[in-house]
Backbone bond lengths (Angstrom), bond angles and torsions (degrees), N, CA, C in turn:
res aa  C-N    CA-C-N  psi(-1)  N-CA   C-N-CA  omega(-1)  CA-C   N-CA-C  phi
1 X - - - 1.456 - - 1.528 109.26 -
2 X 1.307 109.56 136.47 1.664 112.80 173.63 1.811 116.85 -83.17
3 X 1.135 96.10 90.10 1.636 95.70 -174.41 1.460 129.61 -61.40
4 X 1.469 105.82 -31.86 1.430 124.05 160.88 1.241 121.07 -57.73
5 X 1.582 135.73 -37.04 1.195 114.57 -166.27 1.503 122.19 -56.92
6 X 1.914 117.25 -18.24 1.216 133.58 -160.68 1.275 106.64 -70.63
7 X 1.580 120.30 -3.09 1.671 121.50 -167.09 1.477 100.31 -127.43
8 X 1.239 103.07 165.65 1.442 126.53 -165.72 1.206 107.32 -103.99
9 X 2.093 141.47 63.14 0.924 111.01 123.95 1.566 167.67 89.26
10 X 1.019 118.26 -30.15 1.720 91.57 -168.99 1.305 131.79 -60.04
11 X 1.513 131.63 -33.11 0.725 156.48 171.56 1.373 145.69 -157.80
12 X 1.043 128.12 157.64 1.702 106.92 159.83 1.748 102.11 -140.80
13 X 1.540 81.14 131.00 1.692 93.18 -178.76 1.777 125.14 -100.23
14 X 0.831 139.93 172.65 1.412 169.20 93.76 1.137 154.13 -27.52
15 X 1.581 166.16 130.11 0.701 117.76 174.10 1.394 120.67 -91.47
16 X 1.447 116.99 166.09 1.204 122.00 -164.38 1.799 108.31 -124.45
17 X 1.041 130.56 -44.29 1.478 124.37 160.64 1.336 119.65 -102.91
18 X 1.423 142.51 -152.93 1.326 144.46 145.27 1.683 107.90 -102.05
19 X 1.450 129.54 8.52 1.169 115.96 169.17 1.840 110.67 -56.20
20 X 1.203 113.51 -46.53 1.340 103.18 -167.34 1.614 108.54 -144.94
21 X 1.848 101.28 91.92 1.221 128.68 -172.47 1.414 119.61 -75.44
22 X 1.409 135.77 135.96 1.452 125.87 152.83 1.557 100.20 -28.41
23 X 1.358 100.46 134.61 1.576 165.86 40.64 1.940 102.60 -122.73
24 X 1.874 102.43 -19.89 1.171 82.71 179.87 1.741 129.26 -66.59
25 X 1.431 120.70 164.47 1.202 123.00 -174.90 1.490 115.35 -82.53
26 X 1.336 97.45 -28.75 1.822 100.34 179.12 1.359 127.28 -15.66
27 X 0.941 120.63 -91.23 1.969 146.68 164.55 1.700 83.78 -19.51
28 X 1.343 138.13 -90.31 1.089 139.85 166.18 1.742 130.96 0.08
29 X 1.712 98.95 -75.95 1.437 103.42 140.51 1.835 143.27 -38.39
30 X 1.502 94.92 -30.59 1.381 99.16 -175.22 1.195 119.11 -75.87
31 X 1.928 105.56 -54.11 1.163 103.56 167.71 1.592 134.60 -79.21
32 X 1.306 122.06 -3.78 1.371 115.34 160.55 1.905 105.64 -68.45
33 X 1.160 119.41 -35.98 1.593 101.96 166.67 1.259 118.93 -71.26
34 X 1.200 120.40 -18.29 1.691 116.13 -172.22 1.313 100.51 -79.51
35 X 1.608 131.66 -17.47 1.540 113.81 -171.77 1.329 77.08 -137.23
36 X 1.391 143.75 66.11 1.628 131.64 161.51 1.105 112.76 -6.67
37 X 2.176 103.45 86.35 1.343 104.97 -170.05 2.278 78.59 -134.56
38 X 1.346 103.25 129.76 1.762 108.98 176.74 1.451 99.80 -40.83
39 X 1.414 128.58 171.53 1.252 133.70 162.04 1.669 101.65 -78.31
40 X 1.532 108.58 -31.84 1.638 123.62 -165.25 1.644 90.25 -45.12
41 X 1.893 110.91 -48.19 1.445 99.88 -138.33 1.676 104.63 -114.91
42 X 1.830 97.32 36.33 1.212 116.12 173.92 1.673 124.32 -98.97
43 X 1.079 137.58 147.00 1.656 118.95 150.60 1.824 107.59 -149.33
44 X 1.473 109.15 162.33 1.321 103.96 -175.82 1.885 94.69 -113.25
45 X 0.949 100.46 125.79 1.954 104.59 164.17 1.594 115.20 -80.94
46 X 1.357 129.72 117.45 1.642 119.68 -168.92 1.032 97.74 -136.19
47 X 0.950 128.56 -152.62 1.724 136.78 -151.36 1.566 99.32 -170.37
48 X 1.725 133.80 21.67 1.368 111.59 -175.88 1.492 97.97 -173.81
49 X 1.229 104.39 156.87 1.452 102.04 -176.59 1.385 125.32 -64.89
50 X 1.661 121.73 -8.18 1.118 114.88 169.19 1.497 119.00 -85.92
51 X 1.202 112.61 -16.87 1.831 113.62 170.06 1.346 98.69 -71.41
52 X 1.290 136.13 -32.91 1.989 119.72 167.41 1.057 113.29 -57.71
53 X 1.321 122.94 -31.43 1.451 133.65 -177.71 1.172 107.27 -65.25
54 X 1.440 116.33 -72.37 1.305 116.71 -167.82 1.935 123.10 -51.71
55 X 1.699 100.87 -36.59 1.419 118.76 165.73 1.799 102.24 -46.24
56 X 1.396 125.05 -55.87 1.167 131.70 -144.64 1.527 91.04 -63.75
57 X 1.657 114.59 -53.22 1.222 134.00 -177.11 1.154 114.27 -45.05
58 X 1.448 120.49 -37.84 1.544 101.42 -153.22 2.054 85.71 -120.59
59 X 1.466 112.85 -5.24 1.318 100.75 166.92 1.493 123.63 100.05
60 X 1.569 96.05 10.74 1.425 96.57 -149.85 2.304 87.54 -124.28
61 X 1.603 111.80 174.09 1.120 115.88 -162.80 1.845 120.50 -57.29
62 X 0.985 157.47 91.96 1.464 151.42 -162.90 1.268 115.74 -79.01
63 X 1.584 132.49 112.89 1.447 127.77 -173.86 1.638 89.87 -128.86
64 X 1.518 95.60 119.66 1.799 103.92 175.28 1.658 100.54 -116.21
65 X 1.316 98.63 125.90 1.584 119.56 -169.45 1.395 94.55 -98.97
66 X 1.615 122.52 133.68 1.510 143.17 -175.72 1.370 121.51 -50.14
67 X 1.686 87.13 -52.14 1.790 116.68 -167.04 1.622 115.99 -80.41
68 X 1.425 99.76 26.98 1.836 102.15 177.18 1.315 104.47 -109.46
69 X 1.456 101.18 -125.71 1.925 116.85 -163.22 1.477 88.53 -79.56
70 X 1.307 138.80 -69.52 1.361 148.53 -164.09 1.687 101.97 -75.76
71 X 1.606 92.10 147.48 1.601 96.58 149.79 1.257 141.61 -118.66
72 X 1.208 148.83 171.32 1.479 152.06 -140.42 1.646 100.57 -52.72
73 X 1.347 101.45 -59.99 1.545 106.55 -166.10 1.380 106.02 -62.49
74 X 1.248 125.38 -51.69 1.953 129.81 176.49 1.594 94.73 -46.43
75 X 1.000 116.39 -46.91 1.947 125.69 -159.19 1.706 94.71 -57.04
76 X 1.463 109.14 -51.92 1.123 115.69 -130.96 1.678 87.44 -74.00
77 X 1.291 119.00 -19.84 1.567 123.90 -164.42 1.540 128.66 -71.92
78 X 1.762 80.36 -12.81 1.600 87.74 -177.51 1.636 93.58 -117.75
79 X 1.415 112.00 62.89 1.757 96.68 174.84 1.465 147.48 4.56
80 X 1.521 98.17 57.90 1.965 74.71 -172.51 1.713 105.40 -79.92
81 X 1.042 119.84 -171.53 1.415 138.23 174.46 1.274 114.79 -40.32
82 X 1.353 102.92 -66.39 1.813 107.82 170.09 1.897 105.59 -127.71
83 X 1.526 75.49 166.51 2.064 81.50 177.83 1.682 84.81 -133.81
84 X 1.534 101.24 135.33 1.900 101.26 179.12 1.600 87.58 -122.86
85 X 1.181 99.11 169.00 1.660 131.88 -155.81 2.064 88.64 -115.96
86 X 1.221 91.32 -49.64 1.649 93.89 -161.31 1.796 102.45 -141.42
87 X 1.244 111.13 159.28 1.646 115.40 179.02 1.458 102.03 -77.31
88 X 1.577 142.12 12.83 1.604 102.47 166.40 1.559 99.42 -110.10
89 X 1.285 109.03 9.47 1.773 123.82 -173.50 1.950 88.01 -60.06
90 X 1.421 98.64 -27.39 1.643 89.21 -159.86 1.623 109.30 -81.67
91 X 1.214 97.94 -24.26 2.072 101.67 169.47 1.674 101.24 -42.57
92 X 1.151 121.53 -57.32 1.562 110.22 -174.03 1.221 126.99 -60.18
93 X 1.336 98.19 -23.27 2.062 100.10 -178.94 1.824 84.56 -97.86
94 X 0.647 135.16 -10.44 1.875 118.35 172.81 1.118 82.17 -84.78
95 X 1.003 135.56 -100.12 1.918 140.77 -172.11 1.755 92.06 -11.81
96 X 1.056 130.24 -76.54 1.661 117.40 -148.66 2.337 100.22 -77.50
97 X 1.577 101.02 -32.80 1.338 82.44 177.45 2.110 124.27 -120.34
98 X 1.445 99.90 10.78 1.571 88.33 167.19 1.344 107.07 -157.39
99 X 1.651 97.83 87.49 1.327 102.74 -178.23 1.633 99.32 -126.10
């Protein structure tokens, strides 16, 4: 079953130049104006201590996923919002914060 299709989306980015690198918030800023989307009803999922960072920066929800560059215990040191084990862990924090 495709569990995602039930959500809205806008994008998912990358980076694309070095004008505006993790930790900065920029890129962040941009695209919540490019699709008049709240910061409230935003979050980024990363894999490293600079995606907590960058969340911290720009204010918005931080979900650090296990199964990337970092692991649980390194993750866990820099508090982000949530720490997931697996990708459908993240349906519940979309369900409880941007619906």
């Amino acid at each position: 079953k495709e569990v995602f299709f039930d959500y809205n989306f806008k994008g998912i980015y990358g980076e694309v130049n070095e004008e505006f690198i993790k930790p900065n918030p920029e890129a962040i800023y941009r695209i919540t104006n490019l699709y008049n989307i709240k910061l409230s009803e935003y979050l980024l999922v990363g894999d490293s201590e600079v995606d907590t960072e960058t969340c911290r920066n720009a204010e918005i929800i931080s979900v650090s996923c296990t199964w990337g560059f970092r692991d649980k215990d390194y993750l866990k040191t820099f508090k982000p919002d949530y720490l997931i084990d697996k990708p459908l862990d993240l349906l519940k924090i979309v369900e409880r914060n941007c619906r």
